[in-house]
C-alpha positions in Angstrom: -23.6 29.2 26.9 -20.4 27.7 27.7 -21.7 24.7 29.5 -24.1 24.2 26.7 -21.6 24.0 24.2 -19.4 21.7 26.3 -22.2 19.4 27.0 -23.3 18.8 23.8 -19.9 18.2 22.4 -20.0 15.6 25.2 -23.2 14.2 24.4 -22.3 14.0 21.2 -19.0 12.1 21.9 -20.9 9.6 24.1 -23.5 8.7 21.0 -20.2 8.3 19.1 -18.4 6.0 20.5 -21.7 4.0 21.6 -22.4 3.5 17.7 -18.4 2.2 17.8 -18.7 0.1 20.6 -22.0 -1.4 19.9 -20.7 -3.4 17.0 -17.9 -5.4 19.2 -19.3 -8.6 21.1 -22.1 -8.9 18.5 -22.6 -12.1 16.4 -21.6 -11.2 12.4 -20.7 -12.6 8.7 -18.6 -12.2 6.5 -19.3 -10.5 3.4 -16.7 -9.1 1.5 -12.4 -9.0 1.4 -10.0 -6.3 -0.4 -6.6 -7.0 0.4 -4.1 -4.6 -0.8 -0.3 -5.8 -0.9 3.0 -5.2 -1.5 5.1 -7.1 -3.9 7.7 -9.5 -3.1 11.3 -8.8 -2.7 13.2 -7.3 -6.1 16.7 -5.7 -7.0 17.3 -2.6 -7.0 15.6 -0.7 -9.8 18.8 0.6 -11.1 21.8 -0.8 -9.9 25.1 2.0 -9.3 26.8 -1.6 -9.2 25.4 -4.4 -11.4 22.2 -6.7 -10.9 19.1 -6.6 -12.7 16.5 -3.9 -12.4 13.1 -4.4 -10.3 12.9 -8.1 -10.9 11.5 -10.3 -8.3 13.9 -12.6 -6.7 13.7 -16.1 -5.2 13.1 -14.6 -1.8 9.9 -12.7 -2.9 8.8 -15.0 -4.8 8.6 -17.3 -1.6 7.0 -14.4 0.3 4.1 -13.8 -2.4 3.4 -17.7 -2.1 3.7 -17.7 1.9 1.4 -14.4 1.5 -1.5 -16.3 -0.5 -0.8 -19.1 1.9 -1.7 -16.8 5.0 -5.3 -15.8 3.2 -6.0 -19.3 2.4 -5.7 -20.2 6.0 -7.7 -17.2 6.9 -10.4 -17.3 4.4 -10.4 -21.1 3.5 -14.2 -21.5 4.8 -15.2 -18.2 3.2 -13.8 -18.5 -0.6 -15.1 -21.1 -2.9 -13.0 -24.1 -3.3 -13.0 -23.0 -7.5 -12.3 -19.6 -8.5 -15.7 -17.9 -9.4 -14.9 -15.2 -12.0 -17.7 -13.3 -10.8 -16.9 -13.3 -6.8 -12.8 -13.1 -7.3 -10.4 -11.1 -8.9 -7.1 -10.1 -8.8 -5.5 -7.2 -10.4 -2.3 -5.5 -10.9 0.1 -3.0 -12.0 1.5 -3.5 -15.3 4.9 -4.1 -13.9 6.5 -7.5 -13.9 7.3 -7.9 -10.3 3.4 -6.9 -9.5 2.0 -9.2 -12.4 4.5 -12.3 -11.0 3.8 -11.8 -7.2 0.3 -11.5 -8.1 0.9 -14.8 -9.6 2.5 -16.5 -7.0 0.6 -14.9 -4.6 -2.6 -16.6 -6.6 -0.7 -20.0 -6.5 -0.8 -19.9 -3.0 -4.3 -18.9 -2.1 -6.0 -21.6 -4.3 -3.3 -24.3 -3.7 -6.3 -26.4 -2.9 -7.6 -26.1 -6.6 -4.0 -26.9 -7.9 -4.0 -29.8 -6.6 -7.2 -31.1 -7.4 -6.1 -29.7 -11.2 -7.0 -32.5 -13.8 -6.7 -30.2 -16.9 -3.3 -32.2 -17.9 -2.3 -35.8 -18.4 1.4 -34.8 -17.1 0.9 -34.2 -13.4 1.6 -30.9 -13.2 -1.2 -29.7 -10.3 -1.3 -26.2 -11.7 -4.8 -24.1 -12.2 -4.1 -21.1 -14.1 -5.9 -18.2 -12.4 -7.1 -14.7 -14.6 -4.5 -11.6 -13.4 -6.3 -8.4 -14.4 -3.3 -5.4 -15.0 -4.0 -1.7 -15.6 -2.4 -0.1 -17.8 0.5 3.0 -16.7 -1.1 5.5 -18.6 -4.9 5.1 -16.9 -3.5 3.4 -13.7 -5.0 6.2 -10.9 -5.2 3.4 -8.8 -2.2 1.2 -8.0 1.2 3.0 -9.9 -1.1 6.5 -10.1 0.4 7.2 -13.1 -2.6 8.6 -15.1 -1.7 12.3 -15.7 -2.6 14.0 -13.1 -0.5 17.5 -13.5 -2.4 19.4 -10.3 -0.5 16.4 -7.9 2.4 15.8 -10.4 3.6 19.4 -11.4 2.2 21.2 -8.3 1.9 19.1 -5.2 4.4 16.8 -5.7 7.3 18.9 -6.9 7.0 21.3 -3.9 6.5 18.7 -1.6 9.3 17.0 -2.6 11.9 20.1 -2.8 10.5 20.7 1.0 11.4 17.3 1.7 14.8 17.3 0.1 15.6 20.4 1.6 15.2 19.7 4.9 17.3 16.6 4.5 20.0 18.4 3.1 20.0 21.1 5.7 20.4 18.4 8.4 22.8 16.2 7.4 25.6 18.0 6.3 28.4 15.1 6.8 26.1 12.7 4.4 25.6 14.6 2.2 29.6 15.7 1.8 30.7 12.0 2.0 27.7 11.1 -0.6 29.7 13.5 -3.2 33.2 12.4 -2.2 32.5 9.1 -2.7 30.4 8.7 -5.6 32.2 11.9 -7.1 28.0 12.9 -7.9 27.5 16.9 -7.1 23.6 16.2 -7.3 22.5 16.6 -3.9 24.5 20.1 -3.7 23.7 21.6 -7.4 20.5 24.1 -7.0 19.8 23.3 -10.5 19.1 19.3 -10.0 15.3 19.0 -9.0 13.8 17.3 -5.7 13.0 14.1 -7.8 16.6 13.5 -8.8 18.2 13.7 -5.8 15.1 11.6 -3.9 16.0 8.9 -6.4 20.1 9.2 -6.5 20.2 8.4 -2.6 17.3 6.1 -2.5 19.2 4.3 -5.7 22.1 3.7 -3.0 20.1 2.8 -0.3 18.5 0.2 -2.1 21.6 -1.4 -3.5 22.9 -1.7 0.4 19.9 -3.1 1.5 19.7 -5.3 -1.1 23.4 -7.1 -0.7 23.4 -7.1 2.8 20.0 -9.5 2.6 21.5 -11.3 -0.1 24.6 -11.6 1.8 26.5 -10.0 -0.9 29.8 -7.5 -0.1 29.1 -4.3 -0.3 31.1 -1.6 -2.6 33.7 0.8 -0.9 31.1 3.8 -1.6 28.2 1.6 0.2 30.6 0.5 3.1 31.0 4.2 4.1 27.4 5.3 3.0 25.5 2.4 4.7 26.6 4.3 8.5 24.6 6.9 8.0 20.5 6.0 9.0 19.5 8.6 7.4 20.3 7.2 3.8 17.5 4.4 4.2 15.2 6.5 5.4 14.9 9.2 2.9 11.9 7.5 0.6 9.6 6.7 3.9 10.4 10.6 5.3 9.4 12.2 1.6 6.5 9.6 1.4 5.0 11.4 4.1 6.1 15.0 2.6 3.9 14.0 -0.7 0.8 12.7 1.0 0.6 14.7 4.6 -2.6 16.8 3.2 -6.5 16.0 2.0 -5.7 17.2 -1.2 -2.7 14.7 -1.8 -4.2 11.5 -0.9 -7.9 12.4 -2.9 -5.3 12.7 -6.2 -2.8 10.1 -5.0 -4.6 7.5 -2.9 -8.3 8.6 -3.1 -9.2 6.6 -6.8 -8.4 3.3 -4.8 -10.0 3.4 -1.9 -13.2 4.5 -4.3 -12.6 1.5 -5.8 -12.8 -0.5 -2.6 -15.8 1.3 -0.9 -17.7 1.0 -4.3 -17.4 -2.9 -4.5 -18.4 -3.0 -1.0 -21.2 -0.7 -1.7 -22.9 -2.6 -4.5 -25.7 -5.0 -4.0 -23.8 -8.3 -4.2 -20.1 -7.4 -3.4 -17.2 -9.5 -4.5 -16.3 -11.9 -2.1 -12.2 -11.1 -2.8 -10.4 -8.9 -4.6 -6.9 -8.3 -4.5 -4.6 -5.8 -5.3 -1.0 -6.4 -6.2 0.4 -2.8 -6.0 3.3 -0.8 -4.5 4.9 0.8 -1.3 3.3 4.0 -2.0 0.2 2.5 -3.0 0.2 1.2 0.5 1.2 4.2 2.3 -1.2 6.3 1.1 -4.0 3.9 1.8 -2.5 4.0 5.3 -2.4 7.6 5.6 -5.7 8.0 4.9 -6.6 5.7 7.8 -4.8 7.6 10.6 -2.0 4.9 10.8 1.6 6.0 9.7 3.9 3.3 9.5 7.3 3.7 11.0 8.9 2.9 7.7 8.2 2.6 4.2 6.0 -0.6 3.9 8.3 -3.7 3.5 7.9 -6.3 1.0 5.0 -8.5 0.8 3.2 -5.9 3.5 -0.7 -6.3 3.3 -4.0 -4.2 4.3 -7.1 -5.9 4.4 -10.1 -4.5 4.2 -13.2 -6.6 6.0 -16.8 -6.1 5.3 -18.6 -7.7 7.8 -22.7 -7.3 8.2 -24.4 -7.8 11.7 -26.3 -11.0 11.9 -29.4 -9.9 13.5 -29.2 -6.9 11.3 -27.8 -7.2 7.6 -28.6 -3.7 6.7 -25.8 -3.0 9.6 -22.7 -3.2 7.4 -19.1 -2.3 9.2 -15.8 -2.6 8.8 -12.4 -4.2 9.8 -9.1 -3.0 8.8 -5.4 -4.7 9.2 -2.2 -4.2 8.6 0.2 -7.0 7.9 4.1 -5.9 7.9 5.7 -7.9 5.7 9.0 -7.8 7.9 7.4 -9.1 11.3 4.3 -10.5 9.5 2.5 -9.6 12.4 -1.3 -8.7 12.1 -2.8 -5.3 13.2 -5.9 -4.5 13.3 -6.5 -0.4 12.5 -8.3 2.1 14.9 -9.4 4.5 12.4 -9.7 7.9 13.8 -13.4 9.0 15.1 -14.5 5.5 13.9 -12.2 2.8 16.1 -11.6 -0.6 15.3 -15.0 -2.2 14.2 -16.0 1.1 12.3 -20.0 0.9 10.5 -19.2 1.6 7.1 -22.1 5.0 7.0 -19.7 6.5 9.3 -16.4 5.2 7.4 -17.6 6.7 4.7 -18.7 9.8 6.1 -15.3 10.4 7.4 -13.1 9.7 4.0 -15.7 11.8 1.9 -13.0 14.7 1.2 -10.4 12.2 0.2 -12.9 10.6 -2.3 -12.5 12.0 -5.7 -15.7 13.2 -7.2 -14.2 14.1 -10.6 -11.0 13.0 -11.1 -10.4 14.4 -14.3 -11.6 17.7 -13.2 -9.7 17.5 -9.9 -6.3 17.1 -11.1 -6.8 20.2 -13.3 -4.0 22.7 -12.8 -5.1 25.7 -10.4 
């Protein structure tokens, strides 16, 4: 019986990976492109020092144009030379630093059209292009900011407090300089919640990270802070914490990749769509996919989603999935768990069904 068992699970394996490997080395097209990315550079979102809060800067406003740049090159004999309303769309979270790197990210991906723009008699070679936003309080897809109080006031606040916890626990000598020099008792006081002290040491880090890349001099309170790793990698540890079950990405990440899989599903799929979104946004996509990032997505980071169809067979849909860090801006391609690299999108699906949400609404009902 034993045998059995173990031979079937083998043959089973074998058929598997033959269905994986029997899309690479064949001829294919084209047929679809979601790319989901990070916005450029910004300040801090509140400063314990000065600067402005969340605003894109120069520098990520270069990135987002050197970003749409990148997908021109790669998808310059695939996309129209004009935008096609019905075969392109961009959209974003309501936040300004989305909505502008969505515009400069635009700028660059049809640079062609603005400069064959005629619109004006005052040479400005500019082609306004549509920016779709959702907004905050239905967004379930980018910001996941629609109430959802089974992930927000279950799931999320324990996860969180594990997270903080642990932290706390194991770095007893940041944590006592962190109160000496910023004379803030948050991380010790039992009464503050996860959330708070998540934010008061990622507010820090932030602001560190953020002069040192500027070149800027950094405070007496961020000199000593900034020796301690652990301080810049609090928001990538507890990213994991709030998305490491089934559960947490179908509410957190699940509504988007629906999104995705529907458009590729339907009988004419866009040709691109583009997503202007977050770090989290990002990382629970990635999650989902089997491939944890070392760190918390940098700016101007990118997954793309390829739907390619076999040309001998265009019933015979699969997929291709990258990563692009926006640090290295080196190009990845995924290997998604029990599917590989060139994964048919029957089996894609059939793999991400639990992390689909069937009724959202429903779903995010308090147990």
């Amino acid at each position: 019986m034993k045998t059995n068992l173990t031979s079937k699970t083998l043959i089973f394996y074998l058929i598997s990976q033959l269905c994986v490997f029997s899309v690479t080395g064949r001829e294919s097209s084209l047929k679809s492109v979601q790319i989901v990315f990070r916005h450029g550079d910004r300040t801090p979102k509140v400063s314990y020092e000065s600067s402005g809060e969340s605003q894109l800067t120069n520098e990520g406003k270069k990135q987002m144009l050197e970003l749409g740049r990148f997908f021109r090159k790669r998808y310059g004999t695939f996309l129209d030379s004009a935008v096609d309303r019905n075969s392109v769309s961009l959209i974003s979270s309501d936040l300004d630093r989305t909505l502008e790197s969505a515009s400069a990210f635009a700028y660059g991906l049809f640079q062609n059209l603005n400069e064959k723009s005629s619109w004006n008699n005052e040479g400005l070679l500019y082609e306004p292009i549509p920016i779709q936003s959702i907004p905050k309080r239905i967004d379930r897809y980018l910001q996941s900011t629609e109430p959802c109080p089974r992930y927000t006031e279950q799931l999320f606040l324990a996860s969180a407090a594990e997270c903080t916890e642990g932290i706390v626990r194991e770095n007893p000598e940041m944590v006592n300089e962190f109160t000496k020099v910023t004379g803030n008792n948050v991380l010790l006081d039992p009464t503050t919640s996860a959330v708070a002290k998540v934010d008061a040491i990622d507010v820090i880090a932030e602001q560190i990270k953020y002069n040192i890349s500027n070149n800027l001099p950094l405070s007496e309170a961020g000199e000593k802070l900034s020796r301690f790793p652990i301080i810049f990698d609090v928001n990538g540890k507890c990213q994991v914490y709030l998305l490491n079950s089934v559960e947490k990405q179908k509410l957190y990440s699940g509504p988007l990749l629906k999104s995705i899989l529907d458009n590729f599903q339907t009988e004419k799929p866009k040709k691109l769509v583009a997503f202007s979104a977050h770090d989290r946004t990002l990382f629970g996509q990635l999650m989902i996919l089997g491939f944890v990032p070392p760190e918390t997505p940098p700016t101007g980071s990118a997954i793309i989603y390829e739907l390619h169809a076999l040309e001998r067979r265009s019933n015979q849909m699969f997929l291709k999935i990258y990563f692009r860090d926006g640090k290295s801006q080196e190009l990845e391609q995924i290997k998604v768990p029990q599917c590989g690299k060139d994964c048919y999108l029957k089996q894609f699906l059939k793999i991400t069904q639990d992390v689909i949400p069937v009724d959202f609404i429903k779903e995010c009902q308090k147990l």
